[in-house]
NUDOMI-602983 format. One record per residue (C-alpha): residue in three letters; chain; x, y, z. Coordinates in steps of 0.05 Angstrom, whole numbers, plus 5000, padded with zeros to 4 digits. Example, Ala and Ser with C-alpha at 12.3 -4.5 7.8 and 13.67 -1.06 7.14 Angstrom:
@aa = ALA	ch = A	xx = 5246	yy = 4910	zz = 5156
@aa = SER	ch = A	xx = 5273	yy = 4979	zz = 5143
END
This chain:
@aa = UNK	ch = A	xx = 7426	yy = 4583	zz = 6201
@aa = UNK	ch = A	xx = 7360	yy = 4585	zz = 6231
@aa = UNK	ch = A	xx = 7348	yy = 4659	zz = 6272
@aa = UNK	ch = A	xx = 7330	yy = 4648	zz = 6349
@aa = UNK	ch = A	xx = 7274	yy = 4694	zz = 6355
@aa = UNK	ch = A	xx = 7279	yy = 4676	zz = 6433
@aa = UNK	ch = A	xx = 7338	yy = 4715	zz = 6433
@aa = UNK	ch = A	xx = 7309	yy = 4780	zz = 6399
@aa = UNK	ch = A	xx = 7244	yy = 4776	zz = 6442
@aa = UNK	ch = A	xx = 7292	yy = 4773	zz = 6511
@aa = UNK	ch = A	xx = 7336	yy = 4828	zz = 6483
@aa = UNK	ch = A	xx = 7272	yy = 4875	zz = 6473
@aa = UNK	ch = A	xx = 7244	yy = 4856	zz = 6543
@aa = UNK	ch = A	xx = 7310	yy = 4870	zz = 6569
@aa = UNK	ch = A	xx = 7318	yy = 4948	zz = 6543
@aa = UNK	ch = A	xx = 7248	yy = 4960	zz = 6563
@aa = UNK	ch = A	xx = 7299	yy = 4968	zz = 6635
@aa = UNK	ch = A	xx = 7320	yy = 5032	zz = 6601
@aa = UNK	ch = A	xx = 7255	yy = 5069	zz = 6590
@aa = UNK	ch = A	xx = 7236	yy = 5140	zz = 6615
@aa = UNK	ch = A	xx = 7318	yy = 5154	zz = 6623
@aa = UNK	ch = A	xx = 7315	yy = 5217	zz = 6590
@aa = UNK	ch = A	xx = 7320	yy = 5295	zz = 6618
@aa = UNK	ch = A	xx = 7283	yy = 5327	zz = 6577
@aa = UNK	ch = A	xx = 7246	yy = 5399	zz = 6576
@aa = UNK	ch = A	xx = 7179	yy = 5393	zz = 6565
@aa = UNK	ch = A	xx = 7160	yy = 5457	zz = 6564
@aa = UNK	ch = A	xx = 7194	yy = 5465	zz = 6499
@aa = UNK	ch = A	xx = 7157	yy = 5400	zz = 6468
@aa = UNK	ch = A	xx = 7097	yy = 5431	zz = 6493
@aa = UNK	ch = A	xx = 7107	yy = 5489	zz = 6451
@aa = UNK	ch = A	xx = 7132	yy = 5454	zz = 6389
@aa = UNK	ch = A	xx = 7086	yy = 5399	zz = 6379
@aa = UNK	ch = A	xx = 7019	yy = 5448	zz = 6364
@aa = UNK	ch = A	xx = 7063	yy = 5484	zz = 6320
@aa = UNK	ch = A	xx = 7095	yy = 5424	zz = 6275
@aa = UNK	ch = A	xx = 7024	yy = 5398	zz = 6278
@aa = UNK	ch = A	xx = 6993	yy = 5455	zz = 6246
@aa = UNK	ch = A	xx = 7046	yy = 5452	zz = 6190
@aa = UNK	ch = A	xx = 7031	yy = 5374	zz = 6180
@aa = UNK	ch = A	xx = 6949	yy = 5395	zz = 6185
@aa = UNK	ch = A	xx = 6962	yy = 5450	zz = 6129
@aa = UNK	ch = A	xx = 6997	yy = 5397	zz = 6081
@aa = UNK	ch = A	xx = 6940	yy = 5346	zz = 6086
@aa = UNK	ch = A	xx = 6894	yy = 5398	zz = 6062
@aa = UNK	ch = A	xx = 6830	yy = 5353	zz = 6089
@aa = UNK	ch = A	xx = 6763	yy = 5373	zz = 6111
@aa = UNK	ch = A	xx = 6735	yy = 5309	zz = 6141
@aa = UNK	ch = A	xx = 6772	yy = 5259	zz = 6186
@aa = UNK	ch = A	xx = 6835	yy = 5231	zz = 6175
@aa = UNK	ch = A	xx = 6856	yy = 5163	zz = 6211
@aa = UNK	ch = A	xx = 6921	yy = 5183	zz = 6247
@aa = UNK	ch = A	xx = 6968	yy = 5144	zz = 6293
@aa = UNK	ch = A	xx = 7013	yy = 5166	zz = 6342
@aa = UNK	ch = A	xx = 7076	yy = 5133	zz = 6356
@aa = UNK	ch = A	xx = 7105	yy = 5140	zz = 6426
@aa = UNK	ch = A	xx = 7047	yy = 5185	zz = 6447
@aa = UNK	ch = A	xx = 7068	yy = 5201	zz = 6514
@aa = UNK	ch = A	xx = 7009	yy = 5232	zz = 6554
@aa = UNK	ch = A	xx = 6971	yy = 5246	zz = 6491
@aa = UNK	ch = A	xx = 6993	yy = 5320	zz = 6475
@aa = UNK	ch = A	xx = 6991	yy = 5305	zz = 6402
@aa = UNK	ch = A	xx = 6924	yy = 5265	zz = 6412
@aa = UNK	ch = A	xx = 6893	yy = 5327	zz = 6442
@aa = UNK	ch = A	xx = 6919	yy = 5373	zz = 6383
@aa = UNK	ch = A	xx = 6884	yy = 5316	zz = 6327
@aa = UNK	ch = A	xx = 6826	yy = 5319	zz = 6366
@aa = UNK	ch = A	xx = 6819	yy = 5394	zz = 6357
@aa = UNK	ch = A	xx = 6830	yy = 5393	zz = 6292
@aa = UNK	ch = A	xx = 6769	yy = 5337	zz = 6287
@aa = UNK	ch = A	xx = 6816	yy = 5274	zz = 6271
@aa = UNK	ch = A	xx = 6809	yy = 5207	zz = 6296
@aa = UNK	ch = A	xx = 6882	yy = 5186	zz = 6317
@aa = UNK	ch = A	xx = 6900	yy = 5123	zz = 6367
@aa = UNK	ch = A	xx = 6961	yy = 5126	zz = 6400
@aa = UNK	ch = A	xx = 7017	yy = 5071	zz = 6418
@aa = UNK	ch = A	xx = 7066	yy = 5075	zz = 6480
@aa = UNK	ch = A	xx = 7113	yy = 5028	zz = 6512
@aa = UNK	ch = A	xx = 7082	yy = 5041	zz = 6584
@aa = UNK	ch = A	xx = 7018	yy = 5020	zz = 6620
@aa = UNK	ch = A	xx = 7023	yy = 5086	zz = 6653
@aa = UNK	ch = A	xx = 7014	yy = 5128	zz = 6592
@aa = UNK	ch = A	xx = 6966	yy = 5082	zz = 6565
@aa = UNK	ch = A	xx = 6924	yy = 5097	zz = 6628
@aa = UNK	ch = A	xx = 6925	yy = 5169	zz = 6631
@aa = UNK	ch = A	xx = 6914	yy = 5176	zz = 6556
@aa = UNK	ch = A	xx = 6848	yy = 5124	zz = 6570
@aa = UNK	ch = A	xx = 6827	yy = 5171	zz = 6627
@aa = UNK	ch = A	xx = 6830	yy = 5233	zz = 6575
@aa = UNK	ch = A	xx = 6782	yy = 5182	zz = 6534
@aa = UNK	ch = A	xx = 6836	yy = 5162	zz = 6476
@aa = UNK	ch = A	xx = 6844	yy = 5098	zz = 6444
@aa = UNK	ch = A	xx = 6917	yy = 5081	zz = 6459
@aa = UNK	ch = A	xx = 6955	yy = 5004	zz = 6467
@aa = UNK	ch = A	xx = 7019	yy = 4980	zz = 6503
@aa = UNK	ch = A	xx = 7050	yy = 4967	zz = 6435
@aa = UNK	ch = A	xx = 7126	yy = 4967	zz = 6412
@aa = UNK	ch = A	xx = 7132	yy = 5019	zz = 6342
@aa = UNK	ch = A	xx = 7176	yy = 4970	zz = 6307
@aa = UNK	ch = A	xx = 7121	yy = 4910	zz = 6314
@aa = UNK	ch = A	xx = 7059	yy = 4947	zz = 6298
@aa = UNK	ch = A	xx = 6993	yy = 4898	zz = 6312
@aa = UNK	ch = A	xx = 6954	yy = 4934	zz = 6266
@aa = UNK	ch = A	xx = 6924	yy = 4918	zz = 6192
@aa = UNK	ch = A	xx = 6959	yy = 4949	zz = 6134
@aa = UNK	ch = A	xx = 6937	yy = 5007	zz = 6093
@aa = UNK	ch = A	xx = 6894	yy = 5039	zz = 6147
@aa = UNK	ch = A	xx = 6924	yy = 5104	zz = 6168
@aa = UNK	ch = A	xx = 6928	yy = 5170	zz = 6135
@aa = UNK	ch = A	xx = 6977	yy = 5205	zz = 6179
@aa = UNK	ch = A	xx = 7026	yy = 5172	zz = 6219
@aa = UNK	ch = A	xx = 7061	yy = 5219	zz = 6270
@aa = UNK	ch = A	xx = 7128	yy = 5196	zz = 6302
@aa = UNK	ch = A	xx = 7157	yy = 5246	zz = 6333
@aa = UNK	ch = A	xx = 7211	yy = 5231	zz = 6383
@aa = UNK	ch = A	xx = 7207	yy = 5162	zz = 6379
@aa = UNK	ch = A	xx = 7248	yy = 5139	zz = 6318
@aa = UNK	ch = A	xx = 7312	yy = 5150	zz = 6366
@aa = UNK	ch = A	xx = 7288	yy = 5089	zz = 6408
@aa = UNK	ch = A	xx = 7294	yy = 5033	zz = 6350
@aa = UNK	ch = A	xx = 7343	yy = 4991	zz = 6351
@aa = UNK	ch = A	xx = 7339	yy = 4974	zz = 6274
@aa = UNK	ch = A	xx = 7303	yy = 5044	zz = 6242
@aa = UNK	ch = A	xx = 7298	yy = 5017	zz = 6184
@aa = UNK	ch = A	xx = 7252	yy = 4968	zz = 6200
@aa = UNK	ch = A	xx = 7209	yy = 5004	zz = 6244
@aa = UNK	ch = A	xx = 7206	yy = 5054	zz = 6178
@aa = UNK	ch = A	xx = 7180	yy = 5002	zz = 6138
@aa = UNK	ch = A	xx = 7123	yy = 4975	zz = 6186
@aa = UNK	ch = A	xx = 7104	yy = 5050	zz = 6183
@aa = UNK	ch = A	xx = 7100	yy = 5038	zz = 6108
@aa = UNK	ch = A	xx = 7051	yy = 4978	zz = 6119
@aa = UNK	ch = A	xx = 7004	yy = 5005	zz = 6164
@aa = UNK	ch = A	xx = 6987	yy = 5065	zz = 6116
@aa = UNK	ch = A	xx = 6954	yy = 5082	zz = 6058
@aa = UNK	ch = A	xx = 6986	yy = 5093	zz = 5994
@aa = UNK	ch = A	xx = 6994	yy = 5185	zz = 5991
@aa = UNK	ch = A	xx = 6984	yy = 5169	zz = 6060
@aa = UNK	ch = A	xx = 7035	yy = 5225	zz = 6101
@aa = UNK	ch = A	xx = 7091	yy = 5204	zz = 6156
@aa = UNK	ch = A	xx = 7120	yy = 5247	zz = 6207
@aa = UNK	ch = A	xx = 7184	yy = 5241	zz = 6230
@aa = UNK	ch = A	xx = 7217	yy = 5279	zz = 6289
@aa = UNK	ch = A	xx = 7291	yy = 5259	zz = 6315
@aa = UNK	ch = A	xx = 7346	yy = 5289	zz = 6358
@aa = UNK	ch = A	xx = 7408	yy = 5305	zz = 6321
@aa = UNK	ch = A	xx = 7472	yy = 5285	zz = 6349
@aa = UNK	ch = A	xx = 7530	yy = 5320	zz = 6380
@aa = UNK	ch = A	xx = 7492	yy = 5379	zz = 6407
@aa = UNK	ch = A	xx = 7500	yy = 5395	zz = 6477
@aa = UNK	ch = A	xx = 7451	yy = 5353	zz = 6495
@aa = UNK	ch = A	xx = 7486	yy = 5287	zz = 6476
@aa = UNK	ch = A	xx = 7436	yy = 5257	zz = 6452
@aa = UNK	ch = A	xx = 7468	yy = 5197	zz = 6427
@aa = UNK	ch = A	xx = 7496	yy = 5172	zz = 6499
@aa = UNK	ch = A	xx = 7432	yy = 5176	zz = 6527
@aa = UNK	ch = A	xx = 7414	yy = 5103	zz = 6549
@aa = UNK	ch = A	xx = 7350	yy = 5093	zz = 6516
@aa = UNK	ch = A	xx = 7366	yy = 5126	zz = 6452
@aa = UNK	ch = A	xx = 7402	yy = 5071	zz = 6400
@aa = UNK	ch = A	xx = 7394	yy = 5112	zz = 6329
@aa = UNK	ch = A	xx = 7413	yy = 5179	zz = 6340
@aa = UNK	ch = A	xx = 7432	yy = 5186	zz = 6263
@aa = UNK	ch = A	xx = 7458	yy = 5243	zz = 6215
@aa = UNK	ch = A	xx = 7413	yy = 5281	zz = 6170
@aa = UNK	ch = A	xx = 7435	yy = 5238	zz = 6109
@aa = UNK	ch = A	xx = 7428	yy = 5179	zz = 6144
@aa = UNK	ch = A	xx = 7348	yy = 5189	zz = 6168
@aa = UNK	ch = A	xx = 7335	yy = 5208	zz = 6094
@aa = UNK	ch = A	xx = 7368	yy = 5153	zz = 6063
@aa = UNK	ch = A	xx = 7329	yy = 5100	zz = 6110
@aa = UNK	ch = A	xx = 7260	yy = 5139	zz = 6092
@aa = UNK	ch = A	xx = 7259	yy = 5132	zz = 6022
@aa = UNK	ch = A	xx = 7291	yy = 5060	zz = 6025
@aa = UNK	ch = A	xx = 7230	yy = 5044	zz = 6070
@aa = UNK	ch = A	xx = 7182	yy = 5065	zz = 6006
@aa = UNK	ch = A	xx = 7180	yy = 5152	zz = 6030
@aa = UNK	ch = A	xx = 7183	yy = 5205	zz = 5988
@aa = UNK	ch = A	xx = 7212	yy = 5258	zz = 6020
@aa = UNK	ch = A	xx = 7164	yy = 5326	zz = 6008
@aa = UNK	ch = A	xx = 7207	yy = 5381	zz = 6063
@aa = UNK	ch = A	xx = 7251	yy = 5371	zz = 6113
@aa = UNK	ch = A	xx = 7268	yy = 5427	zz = 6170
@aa = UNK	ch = A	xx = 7323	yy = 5432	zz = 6222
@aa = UNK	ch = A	xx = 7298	yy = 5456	zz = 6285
@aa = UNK	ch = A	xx = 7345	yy = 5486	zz = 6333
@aa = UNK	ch = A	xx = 7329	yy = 5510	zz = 6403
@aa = UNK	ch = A	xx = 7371	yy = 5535	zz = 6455
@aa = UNK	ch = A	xx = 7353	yy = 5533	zz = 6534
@aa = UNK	ch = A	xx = 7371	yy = 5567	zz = 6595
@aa = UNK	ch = A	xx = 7390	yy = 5502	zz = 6628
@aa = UNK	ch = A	xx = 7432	yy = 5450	zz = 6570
@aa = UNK	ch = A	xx = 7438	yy = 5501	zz = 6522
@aa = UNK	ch = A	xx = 7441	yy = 5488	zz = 6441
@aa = UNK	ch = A	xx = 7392	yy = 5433	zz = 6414
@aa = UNK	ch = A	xx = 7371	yy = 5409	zz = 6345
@aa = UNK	ch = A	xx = 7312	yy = 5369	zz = 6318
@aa = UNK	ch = A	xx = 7312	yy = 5337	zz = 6248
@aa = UNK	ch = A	xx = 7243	yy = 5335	zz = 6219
@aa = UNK	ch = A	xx = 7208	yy = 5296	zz = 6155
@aa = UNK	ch = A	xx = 7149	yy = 5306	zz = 6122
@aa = UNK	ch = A	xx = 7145	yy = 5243	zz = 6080
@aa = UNK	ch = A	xx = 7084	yy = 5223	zz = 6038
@aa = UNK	ch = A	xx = 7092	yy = 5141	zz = 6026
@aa = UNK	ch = A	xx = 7096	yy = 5128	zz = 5948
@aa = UNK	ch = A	xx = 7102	yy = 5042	zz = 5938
@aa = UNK	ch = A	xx = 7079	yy = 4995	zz = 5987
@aa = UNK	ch = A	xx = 7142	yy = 4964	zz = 6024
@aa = UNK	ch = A	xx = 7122	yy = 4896	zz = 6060
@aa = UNK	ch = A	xx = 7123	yy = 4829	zz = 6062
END
């Protein structure tokens, strides 16, 4: 049987429909992604630049961070509208889908995917295109909602992978990962109440690509 890639390419246009679905507090990301940056920062332990890219950059709050810290990073995003308000802020970011990265392989030292992971439809993929684009010790960050907190995560529309803690590990290292700490995150708010956050700090060990 020969695969109709017709049929993948409509079905990826056609849950592009569900984009920017989500309530979310941003107040709180605001907060936490300085803080899980400085931790990721600390790890690499580098003086000069490091070549970062963020996935699902939003309007460039992690770009900002790099940038303080003196790191070159692009950013990716799913809508024109991000990708012009990172431009205006003077980043280098491209209307790109994470799971069909356009970029060479072996170029990236860092890349940062936080919140984003939750969006693939097949996780394991987009892991290992992750695993192409960087460089061997190169260092992955992964950030996902956890299900069955009060926050549902899993039934919101544009969130397909809302996977278990066993589950995100087990796809990491099959994607080439070695997994260096992990960290639960849990928040509560005033308005949904009890959250939690899975997060990976991955270093890639063996090239995974075709």
């Amino acid at each position: 049987m020969i695969f109709d890639y017709t049929y993948l390419n409509d079905f990826m246009n056609k849950i592009k429909e569900d984009i920017d679905v989500d309530t979310v507090d941003f107040g709180i990301h605001e907060e936490l992604i300085p803080t899980m940056a400085s931790q990721v920062f600390r790890f690499i332990n580098s003086d000069g630049n490091i070549k970062i890219l963020d996935v699902g950059c939003g309007n460039g709050k992690f770009l900002m961070v790099a940038k303080k810290y003196g790191h070159d990073a692009v950013g990716i995003t799913l809508t024109k509208k991000d990708v012009d308000v990172c431009t205006e802020l003077g980043f280098v970011v491209y209307e790109m889908d994470q799971s069909f990265l356009e970029f060479e392989n072996n170029i990236f030292d860092l890349v940062w995917c936080r919140h984003c992971l939750e969006h693939s439809i097949m996780p394991y993929f987009t892991l290992c295109g992750f695993n192409r684009v960087m460089k061997i010790n190169g260092i992955l960050y992964v950030e996902v909602p956890l299900p069955d907190t009060e926050f549902d995560h899993q039934y919101n529309k544009n969130h397909y992978s809302v996977l278990g803690i066993s589950s995100w590990k087990s796809l990491i290292e099959r994607a080439g990962f070695t997994i260096v700490d992990t960290t639960v995150i849990e928040l509560r708010t005033a308005s949904n109440g009890r959250d939690a956050y899975f997060s990976a700090l991955c270093q890639k060990q063996k090239e995974f690509y075709i």
